[in-house]
C-alpha positions in Angstrom: 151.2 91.7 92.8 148.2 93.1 90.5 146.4 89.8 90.1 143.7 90.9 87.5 146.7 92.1 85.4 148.3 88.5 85.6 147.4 86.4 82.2 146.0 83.0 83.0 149.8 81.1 83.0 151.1 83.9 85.1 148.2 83.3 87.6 148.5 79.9 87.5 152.2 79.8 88.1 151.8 82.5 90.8 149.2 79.8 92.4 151.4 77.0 92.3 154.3 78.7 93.8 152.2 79.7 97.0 152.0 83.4 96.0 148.3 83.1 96.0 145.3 81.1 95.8 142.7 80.1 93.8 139.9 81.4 96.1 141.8 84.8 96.5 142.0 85.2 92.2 138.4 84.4 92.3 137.6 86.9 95.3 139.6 89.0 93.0 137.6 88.7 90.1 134.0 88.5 92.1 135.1 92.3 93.6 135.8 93.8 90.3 132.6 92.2 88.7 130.6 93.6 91.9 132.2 96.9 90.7 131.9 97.0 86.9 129.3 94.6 85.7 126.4 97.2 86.4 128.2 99.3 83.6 129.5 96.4 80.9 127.0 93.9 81.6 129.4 91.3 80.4 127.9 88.3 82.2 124.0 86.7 82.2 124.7 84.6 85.5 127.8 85.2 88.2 127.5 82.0 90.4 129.4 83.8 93.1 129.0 81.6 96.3 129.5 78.3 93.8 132.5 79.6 92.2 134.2 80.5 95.8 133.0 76.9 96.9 134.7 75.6 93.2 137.8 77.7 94.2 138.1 76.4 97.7 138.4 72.7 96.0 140.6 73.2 93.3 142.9 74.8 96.2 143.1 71.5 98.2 143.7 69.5 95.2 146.5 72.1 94.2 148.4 71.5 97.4 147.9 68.1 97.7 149.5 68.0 94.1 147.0 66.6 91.9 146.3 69.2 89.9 149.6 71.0 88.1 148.3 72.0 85.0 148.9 75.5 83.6 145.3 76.4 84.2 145.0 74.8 87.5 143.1 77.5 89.6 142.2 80.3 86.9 138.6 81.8 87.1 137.2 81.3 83.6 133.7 82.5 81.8 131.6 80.1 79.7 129.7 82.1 76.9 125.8 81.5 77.5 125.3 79.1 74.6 127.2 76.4 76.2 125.8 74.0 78.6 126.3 73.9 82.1 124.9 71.3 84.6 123.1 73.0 87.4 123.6 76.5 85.8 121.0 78.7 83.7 121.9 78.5 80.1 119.6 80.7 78.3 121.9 81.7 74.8 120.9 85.2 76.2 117.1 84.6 74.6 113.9 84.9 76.7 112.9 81.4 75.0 115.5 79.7 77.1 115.5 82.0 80.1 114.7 79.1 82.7 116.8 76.2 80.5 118.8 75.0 83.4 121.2 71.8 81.9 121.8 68.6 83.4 125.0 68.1 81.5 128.2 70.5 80.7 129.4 70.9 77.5 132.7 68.9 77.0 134.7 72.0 76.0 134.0 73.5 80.1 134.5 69.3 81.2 137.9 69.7 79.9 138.6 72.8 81.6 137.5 72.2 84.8 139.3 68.5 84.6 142.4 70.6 84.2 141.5 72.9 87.3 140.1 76.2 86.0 137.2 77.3 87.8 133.4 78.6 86.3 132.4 81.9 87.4 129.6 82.2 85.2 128.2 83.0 81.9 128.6 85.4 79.7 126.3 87.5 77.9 126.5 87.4 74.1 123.8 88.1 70.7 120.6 85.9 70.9 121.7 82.6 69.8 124.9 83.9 68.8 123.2 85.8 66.0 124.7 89.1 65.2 127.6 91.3 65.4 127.5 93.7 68.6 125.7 91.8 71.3 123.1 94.2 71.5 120.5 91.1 70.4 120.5 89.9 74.1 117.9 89.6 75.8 119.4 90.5 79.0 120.6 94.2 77.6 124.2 95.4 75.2 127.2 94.7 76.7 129.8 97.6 76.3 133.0 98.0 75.1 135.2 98.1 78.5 138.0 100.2 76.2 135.0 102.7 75.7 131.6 102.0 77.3 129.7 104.4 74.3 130.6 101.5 71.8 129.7 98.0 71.2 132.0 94.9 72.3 131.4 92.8 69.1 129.8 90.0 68.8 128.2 87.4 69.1 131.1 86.5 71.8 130.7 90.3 73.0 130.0 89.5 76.9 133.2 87.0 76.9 135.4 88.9 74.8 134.9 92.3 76.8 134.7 90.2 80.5 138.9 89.5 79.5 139.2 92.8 78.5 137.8 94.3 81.7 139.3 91.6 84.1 136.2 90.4 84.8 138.0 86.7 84.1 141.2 85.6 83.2 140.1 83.8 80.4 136.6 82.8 78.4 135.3 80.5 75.9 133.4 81.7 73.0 131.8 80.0 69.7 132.8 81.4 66.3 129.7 80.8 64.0 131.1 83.9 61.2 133.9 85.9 63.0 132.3 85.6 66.7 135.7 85.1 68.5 137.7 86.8 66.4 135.5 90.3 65.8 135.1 91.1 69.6 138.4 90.2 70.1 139.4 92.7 67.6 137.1 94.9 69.2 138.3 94.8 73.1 142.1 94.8 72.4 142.3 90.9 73.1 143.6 87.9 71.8 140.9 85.3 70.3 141.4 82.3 68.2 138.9 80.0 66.0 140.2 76.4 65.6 139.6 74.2 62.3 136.5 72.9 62.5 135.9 69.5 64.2 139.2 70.6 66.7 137.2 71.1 69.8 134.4 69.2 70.6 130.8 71.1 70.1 129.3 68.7 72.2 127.1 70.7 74.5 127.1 74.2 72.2 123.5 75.2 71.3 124.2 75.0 67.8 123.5 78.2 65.4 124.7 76.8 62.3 126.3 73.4 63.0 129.0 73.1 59.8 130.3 76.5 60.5 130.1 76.8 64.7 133.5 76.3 66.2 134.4 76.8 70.3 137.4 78.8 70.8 139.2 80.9 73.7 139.4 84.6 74.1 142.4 85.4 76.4 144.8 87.9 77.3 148.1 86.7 75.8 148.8 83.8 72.9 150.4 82.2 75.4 146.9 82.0 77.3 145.6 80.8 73.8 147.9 77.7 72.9 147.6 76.8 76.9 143.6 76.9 76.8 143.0 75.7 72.7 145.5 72.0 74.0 143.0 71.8 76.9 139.7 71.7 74.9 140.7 70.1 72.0 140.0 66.7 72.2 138.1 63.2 70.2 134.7 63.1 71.4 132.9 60.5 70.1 129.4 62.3 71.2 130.3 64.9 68.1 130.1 63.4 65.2 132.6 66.1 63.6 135.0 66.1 66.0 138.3 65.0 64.5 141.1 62.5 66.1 144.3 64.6 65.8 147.2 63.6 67.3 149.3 67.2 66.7 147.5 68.7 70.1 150.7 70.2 71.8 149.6 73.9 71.0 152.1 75.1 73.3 155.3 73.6 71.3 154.7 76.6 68.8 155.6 79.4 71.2 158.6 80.3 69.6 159.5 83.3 68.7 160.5 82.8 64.7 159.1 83.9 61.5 162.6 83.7 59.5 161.0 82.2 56.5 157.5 82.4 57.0 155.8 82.6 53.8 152.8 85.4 54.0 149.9 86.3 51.9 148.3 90.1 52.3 145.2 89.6 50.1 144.6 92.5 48.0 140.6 91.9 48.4 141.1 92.8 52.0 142.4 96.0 51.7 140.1 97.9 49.0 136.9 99.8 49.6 135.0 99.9 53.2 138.4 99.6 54.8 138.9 102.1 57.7 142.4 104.2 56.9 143.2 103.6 60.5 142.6 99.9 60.9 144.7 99.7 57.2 147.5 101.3 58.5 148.0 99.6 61.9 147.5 96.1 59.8 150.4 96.8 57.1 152.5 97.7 59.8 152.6 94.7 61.4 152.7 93.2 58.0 155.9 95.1 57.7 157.0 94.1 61.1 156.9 90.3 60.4 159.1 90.9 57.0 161.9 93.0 58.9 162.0 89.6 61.3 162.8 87.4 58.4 159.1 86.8 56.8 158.4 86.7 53.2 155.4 88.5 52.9 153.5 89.3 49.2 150.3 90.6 47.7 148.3 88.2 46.0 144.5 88.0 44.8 142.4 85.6 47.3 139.1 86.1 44.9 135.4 85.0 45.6 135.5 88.0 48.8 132.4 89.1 47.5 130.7 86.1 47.4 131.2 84.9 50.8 128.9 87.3 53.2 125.5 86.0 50.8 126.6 82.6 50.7 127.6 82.5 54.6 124.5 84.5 55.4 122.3 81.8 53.3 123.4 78.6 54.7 123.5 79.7 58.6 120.2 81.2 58.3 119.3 77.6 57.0 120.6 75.7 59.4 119.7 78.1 61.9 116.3 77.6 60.7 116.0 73.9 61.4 117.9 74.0 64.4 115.8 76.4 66.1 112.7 74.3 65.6 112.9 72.6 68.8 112.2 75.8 70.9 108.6 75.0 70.7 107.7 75.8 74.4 106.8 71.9 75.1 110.3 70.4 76.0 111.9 72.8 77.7 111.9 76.7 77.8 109.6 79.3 78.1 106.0 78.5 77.1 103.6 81.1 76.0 99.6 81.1 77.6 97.4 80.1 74.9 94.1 78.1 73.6 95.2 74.7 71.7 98.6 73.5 70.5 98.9 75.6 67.1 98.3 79.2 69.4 100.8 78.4 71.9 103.5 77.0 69.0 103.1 80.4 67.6 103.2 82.8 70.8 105.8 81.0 72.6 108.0 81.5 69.6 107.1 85.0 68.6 107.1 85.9 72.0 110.4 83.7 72.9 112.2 85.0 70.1 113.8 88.4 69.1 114.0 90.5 66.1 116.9 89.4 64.5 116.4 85.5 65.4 112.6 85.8 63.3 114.7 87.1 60.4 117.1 84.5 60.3 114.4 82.1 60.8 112.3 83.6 58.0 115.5 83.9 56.0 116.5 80.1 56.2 112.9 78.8 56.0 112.8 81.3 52.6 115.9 79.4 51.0 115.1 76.1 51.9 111.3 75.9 50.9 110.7 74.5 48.0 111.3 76.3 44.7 113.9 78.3 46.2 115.9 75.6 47.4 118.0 75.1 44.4 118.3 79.2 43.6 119.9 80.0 46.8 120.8 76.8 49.7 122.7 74.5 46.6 124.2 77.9 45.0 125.3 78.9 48.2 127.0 75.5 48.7 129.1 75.5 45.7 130.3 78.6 46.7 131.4 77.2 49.4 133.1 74.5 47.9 134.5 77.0 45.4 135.9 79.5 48.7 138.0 76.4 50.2 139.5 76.2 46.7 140.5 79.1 46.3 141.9 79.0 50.0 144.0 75.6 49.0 145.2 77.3 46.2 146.2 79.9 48.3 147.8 77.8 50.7 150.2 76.2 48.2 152.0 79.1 48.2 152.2 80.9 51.4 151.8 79.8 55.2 149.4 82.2 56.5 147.2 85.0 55.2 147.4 88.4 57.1 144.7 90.5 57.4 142.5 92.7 59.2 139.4 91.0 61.7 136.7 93.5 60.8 136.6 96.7 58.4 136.3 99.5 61.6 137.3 99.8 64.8 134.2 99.0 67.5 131.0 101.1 66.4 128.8 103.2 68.6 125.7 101.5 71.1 122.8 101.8 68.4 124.6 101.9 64.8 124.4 98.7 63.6 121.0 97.6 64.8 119.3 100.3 62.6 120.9 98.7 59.3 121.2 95.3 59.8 123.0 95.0 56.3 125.5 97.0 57.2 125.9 94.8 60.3 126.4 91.9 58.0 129.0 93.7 56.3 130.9 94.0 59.2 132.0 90.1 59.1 133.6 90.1 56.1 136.6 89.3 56.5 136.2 86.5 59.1 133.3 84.4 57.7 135.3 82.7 54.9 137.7 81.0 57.5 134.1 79.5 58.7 132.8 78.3 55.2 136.3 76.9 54.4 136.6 75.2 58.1 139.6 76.8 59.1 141.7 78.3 61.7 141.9 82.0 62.3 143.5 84.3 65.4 143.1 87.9 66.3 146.0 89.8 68.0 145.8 93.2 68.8 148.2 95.4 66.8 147.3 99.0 67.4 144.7 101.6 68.4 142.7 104.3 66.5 143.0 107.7 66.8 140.1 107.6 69.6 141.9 104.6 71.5 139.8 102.5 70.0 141.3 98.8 69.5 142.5 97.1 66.1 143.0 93.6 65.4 145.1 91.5 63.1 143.9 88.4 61.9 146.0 85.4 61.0 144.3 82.6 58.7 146.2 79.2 58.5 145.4 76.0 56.5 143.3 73.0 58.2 145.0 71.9 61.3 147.4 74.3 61.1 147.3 76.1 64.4 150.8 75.9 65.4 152.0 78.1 62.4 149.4 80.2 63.8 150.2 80.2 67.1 153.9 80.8 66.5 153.8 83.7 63.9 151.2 85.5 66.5 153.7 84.4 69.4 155.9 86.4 67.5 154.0 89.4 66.7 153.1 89.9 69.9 156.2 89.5 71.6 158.0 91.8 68.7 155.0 94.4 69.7 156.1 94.2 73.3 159.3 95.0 72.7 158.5 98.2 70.7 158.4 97.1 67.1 162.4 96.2 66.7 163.2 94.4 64.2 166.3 91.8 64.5 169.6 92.9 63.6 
């Protein structure tokens, strides 16, 4: 048995029937990150000798019987902007790069109350801003399906630790398209839940009405198993939502027969790689020779969404990066009076493309510009999730690609940051309307390059999600036949 090849159920299963252990899957996993990490740099911390000790506990309480949860026993990675007790959590930024939390976010409490076990964190774009984690402080992470390209982002360093078996499983935070990009990217499955699903207590926020903790995984399966752990009431998060339709893992059936699709027209025009179009239509095409009903329609207001997404998280970016000051916590510049060391510690602390979103956000909120750009961009806003309900009168889910290319080369999309931005349109509207989206892989490019489809379903819709991309991938895996 090839345990890094296992998903996180298999392992779990294989655990629980004696085949292995939780310390050997974390040996495992510690081994292959001693061999590859130097060349993906997917994690910021590896807490080797606390993760065997973890391992070693979960074990007892495995055989004693008190934990039998899928998860029970799976190594897992935490993305670097959630909290941690006892365990650096830096949001890959020199400004937090001795931040060491005396609480865990409740998103890894849930986890590890259900048995899986931290390895460490993973590496991702400086306070989740960007497209490529290559705004770390701490180095790029590459593309473990080609090292000479870029993992996505901002979720790059969990999204390409599952891809390289570096984990079995990781959580990442979708602020734009920052689960369900990289996922694209690396040839994994990643899913964004409707906002206020998962708690964000413990998430260092980026833009706190769009940020969203998700999983990125091997198999939906994986996905359903780890999205009914996390998702839970916390009354510490003030927009976390009381749902009672949790059981993720009722919807892996393998159906579609009447599943009413929408292709959005405005997703296939210009800037659309010929490749990624192709291997999107024909899972399109897959799904209506298993019984979907899949149609065209216009989705409108596409063009609107990258400026107003790009205007209110830079805003709230802007005032939620004000406490990185250097006097609470964090690094803290050498200077002459209060002012001086405000300013170095935070132009020293902070990287390129943190200033400009900074700069950005305190632009459109100042005053005079406030109701030119922040309140425009709001209606727009209000005016996207109307044209989503409108949308979702009529059909189930929305299919479409995750990003416009397949995963770019190191270096491109620093030099034009516009460009960059770009790259996220298709996934940030799912975040300024609040609601749930999945990547499944669904092909390669001609250089091997992975392509992801992306599923969109109304608020708290997730099982519809989860069952048509249940489907897809188990259709996939059987070589594209459709029923007869």
């Amino acid at each position: 048995m090839e345990l890094l090849s296992l998903s996180a159920v298999e392992l779990a299963t294989a655990i629980k029937e004696g085949k292995t252990t939780a310390v050997e899957a974390m040996q495992a996993v510690l081994d292959k990150i001693r061999q590859s990490e130097e060349l993906y740099n997917c994690y910021v911390t590896v807490d080797g000798e606390n993760a065997l000790r973890r391992a070693q506990a979960v074990q007892r309480r495995i055989e004693s019987g008190e934990l039998t949860g899928p998860l029970a026993g799976v190594p897992m990675a935490v993305k670097d902007n959630l909290c941690t007790e006892g365990l650096l959590t830096t949001c890959a930024s020199k400004i937090l790069s001795n931040f060491v939390p005396t609480f865990s976010a409740e998103a890894v409490l849930n986890l590890e109350k259900a048995g899986a076990v931290l390895i460490g964190k993973t590496n991702m774009d400086e306070f989740a801003m960007g497209s490529t984690t290559e705004t770390s402080a701490y180095g790029a992470t590459k593309n473990p399906r080609n090292p000479e390209h870029v993992p996505g982002g901002s979720s790059g360093g969990s999204a390409a630790a599952v891809a390289a078996e570096e984990c079995f499983f990781a959580l990442g935070s979708d602020t734009g398209g920052s689960i369900r990009q990289p996922a694209s990217f690396c040839g994994v499955v990643g899913m964004k839940p409707t906002y206020g699903t998962v708690s964000r207590y413990g998430l260092v926020a980026y833009g706190s009405s769009l940020d969203q903790i998700g999983p990125l995984c091997k198999t939906v399966e994986d996905c359903a198993v780890i999205l009914e752990t996390i998702a839970s009431h916390d009354e510490k998060d003030s927009t976390s939502v009381e749902r009672q339709d949790t059981d993720f893992t009722s919807a892996l059936v393998k159906e579609v027969k009447g599943l009413r699709i929408g292709i959005p027209r405005d997703y296939f025009g210009e800037g659309l790689d010929p490749e990624v179009k192709t291997a999107v239509l024909q899972a399109a095409e897959l799904l209506k020779a298993n019984g979907a009903l899949v149609e065209e329609f216009d989705l409108s207001l596409v063009d609107y969404a990258i400026p107003a997404y790009y205007t209110i998280a830079a805003a709230e970016a802007s005032s939620n990066l004000e406490r990185f000051d250097g006097i609470k916590y964090g690094y803290r510049a050498e200077a002459e009076g209060l002012h001086q060391m405000y300013k170095k510690t935070r132009s020293q602390g902070f990287g390129p493309e943190v200033k400009r979103r900074i700069m950005l956000g305190s632009f459109v909120l100042s005053s005079g510009y406030y109701d030119a750009y922040y309140l425009k961009a709001l209606r727009v806003k209000a005016m996207i999730k109307k044209a989503f309900d409108d949308a979702f009168a009529k059909y189930d889910c929305i299919l479409g690609p995750a990003a416009p290319t397949t995963a770019p080369k190191l270096g491109e999309s620093l030099a034009d940051p516009i460009k960059m931005y770009l790259g996220d349109i298709y996934t940030i509207s799912v975040n300024l309307a609040g609601l749930p989206g999945i990547c499944v892989p669904c092909g390669t490019d001609g250089r091997g390059l992975p392509i992801g489809l992306q599923l969109i379903g109304d608020c708290f819709r997730e099982k519809q999600l989860l069952q048509a991309a249940y489907t897809y991938e188990q259709l996939r895996k059987e070589g594209g036949k459709a029923d007869v």
